[in-house]
VOZA-406101 format. One line per 2 residues: their letters; for each residue x, y negated, z negated of N, C-alpha, C. Coordinates in steps of 0.05 Angstrom, whole numbers, plus 5000, padded with zeros to 4 digits. Layout:
BEGIN
a) X/Y/Z/X/Y/Z/X/Y/Z  ...
% end
This chain:
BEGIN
xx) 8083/8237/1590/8082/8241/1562/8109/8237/1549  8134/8250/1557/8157/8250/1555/8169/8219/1553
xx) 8154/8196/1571/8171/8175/1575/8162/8160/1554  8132/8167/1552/8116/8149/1526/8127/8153/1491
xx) 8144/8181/1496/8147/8188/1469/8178/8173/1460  8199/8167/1491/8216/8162/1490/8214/8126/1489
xx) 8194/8118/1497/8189/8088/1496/8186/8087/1467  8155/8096/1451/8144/8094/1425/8166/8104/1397
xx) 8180/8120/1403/8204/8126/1383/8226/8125/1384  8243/8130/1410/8274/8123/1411/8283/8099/1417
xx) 8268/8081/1439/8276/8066/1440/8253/8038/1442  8259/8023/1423/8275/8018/1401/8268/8030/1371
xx) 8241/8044/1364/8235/8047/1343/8262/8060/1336  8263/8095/1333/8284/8117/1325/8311/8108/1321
xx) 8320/8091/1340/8343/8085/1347/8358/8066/1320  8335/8047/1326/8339/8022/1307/8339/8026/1280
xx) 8318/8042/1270/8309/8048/1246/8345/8070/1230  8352/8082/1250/8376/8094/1244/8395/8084/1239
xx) 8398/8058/1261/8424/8049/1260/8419/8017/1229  8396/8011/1226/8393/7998/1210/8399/8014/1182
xx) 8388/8029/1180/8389/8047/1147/8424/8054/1145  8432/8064/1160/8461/8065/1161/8477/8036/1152
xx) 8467/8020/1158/8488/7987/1161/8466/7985/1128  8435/7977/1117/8438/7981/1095/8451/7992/1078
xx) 8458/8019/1073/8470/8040/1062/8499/8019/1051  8506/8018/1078/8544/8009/1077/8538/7989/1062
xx) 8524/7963/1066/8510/7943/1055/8501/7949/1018  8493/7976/1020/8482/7974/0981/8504/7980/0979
xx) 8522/7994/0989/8554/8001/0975/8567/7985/0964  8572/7971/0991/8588/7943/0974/8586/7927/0967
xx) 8555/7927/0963/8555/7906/0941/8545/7909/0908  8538/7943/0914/8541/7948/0886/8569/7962/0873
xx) 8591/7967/0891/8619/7971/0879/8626/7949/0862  8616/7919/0863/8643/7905/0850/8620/7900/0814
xx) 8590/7910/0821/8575/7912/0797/8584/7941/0777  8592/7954/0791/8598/7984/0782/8625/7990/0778
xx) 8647/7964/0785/8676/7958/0781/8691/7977/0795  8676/7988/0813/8689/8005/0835/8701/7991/0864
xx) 8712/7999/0879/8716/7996/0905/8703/7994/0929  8685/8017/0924/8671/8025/0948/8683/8033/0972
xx) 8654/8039/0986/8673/8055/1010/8691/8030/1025  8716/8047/1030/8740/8031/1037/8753/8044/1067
xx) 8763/8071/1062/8775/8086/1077/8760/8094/1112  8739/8106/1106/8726/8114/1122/8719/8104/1145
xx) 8729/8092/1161/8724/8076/1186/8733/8042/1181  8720/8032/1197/8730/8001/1189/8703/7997/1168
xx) 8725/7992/1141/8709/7977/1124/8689/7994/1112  8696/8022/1117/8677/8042/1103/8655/8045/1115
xx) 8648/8031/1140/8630/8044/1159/8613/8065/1157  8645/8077/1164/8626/8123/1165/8618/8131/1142
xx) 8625/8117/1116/8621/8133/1095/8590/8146/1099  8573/8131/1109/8543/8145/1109/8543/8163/1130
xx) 8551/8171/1149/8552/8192/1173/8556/8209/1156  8585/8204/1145/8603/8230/1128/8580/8246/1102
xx) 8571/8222/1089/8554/8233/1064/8527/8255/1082  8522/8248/1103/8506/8256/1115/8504/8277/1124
xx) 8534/8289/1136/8536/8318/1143/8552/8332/1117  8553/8323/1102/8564/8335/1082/8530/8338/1068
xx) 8516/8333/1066/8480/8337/1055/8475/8361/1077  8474/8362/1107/8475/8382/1116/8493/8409/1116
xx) 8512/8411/1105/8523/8439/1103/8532/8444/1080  8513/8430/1055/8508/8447/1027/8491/8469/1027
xx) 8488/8482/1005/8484/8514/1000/8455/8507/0999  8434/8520/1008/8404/8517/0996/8405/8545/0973
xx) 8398/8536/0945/8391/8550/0927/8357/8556/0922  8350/8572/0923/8320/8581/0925/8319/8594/0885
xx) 8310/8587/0866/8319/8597/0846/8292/8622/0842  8304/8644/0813/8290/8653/0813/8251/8656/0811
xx) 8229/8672/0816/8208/8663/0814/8187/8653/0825  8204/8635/0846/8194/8619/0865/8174/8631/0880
xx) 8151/8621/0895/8133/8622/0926/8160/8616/0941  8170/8632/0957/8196/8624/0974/8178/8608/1002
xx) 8162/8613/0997/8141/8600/1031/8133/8567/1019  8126/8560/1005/8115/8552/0990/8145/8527/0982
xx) 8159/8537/0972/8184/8525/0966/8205/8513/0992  8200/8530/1011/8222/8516/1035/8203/8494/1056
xx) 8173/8507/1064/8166/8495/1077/8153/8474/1070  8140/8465/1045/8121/8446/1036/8148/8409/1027
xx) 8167/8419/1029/8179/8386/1033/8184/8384/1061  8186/8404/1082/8192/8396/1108/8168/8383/1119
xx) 8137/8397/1112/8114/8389/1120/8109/8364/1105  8111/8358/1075/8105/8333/1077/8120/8305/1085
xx) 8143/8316/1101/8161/8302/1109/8144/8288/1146  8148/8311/1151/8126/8316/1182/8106/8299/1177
xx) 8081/8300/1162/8060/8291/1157/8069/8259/1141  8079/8254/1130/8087/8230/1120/8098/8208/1153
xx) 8112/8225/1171/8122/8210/1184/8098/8207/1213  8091/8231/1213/8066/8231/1231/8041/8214/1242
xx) 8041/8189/1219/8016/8163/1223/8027/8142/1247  8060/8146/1248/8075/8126/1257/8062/8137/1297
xx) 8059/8151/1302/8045/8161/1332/8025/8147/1337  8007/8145/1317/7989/8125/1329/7988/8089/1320
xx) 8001/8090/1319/8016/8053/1313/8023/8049/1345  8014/8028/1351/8020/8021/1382/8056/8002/1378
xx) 8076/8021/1377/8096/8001/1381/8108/7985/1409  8094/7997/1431/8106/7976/1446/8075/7977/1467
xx) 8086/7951/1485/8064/7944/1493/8043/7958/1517  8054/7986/1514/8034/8002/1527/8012/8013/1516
xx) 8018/8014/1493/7999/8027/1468/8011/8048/1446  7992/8066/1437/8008/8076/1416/8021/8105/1426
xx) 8034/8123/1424/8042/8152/1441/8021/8167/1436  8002/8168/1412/7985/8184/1417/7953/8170/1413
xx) 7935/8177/1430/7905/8159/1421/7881/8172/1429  7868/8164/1412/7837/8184/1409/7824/8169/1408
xx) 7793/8177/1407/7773/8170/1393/7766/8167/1374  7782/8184/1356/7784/8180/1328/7813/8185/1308
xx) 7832/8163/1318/7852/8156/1316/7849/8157/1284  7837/8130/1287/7830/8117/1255/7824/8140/1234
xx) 7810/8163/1238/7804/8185/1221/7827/8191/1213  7838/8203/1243/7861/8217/1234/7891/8200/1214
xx) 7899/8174/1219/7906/8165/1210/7903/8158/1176  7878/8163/1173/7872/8154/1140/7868/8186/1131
xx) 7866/8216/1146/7864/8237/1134/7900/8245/1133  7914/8243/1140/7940/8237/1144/7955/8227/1121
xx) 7946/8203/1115/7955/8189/1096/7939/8195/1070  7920/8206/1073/7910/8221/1042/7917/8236/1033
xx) 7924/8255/1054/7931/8289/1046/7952/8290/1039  7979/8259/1046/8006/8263/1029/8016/8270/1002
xx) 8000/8259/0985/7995/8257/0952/8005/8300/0960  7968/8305/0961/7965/8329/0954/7996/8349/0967
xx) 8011/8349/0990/8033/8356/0995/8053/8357/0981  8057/8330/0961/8074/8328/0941/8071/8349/0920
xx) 8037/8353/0916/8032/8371/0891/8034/8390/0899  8031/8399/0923/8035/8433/0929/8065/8436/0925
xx) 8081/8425/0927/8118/8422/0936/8118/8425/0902  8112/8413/0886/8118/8409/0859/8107/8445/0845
xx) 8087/8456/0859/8067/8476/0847/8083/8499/0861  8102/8491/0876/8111/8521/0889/8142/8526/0876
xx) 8145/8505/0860/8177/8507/0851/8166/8528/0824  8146/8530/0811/8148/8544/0799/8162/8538/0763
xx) 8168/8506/0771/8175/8499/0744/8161/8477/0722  8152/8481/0704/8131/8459/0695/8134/8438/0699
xx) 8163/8423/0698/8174/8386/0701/8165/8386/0728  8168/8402/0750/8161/8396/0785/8134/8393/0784
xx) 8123/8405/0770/8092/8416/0771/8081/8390/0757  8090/8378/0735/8076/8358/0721/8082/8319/0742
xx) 8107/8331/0755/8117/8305/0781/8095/8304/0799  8086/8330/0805/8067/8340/0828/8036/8330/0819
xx) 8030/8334/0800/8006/8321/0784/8009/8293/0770  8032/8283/0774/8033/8253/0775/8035/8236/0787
xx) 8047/8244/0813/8040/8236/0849/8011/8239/0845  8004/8268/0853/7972/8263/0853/7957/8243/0842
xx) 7955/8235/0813/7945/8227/0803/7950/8194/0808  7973/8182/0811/7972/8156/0832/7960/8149/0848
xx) 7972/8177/0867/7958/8173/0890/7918/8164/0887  7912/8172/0867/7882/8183/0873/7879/8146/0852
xx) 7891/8141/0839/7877/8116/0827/7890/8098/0835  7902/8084/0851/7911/8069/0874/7894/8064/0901
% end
């Protein structure tokens, strides 16, 4: 199970997909510095390389503000879950030529209940902040979602 998960996602899916979004990143930088009459990243490694590592742990050891009002359950866990569940269809995609890491009988269900229930995730995340503009985002995902 272990080797299948390490075939189907690290290597090459996980791996790649990381090291690609990183070399984009550097990539939208510089080439939107000379539109934006800026520099861009310069310093940070060769050619501003790290700048995305750096922006990256600097996103991890900011403050989480929970404001007042809130579902605090409701508010921390419902972007991690629809994060999970958004990324979760990718298991049963056969990426390499053994098959997919996970498979059923009713793959296909799960795959299209998966991908429905994301919309509604968004609206719970929007309904737990407790603020009308989140709440009206949350019912406008929804509402995409559902006439698309």
């Amino acid at each position: 199970m272990l080797s299948t998960f390490l075939d189907a996602f690290l290597f090459p899916g996980l791996l790649y997909a990381l090291v690609w979004t990183v070399g984009l990143f550097w990539f939208f930088r510089k080439f939107m510095a000379p539109l934006h009459k800026r520099v861009g990243p310069y310093y940070n490694g060769p050619h501003g390389s790290y700048q995305t590592l750096f922006d990256l742990s600097k996103l991890w050891t900011k403050e989480s503000i929970t404001p007042h009002g809130v579902n605090p359950y409701l508010f921390s866990i419902m972007p991690l879950l629809a994060v999970i569940v958004g990324l979760l269809p990718n298991a049963f995609v056969p990426w390499t030529p053994s098959g997919p890491a996970l498979t059923s009988s009713v793959s296909l269900l799960v795959l299209v209940v998966l991908i429905g229930i994301e919309p509604f995730l968004f609206f719970l995340t929007g309904f737990g902040s407790q603020n009308k503009y989140s709440f009206l985002g949350g019912i406008r995902v929804l509402t995409q979602a559902i006439s698309f």
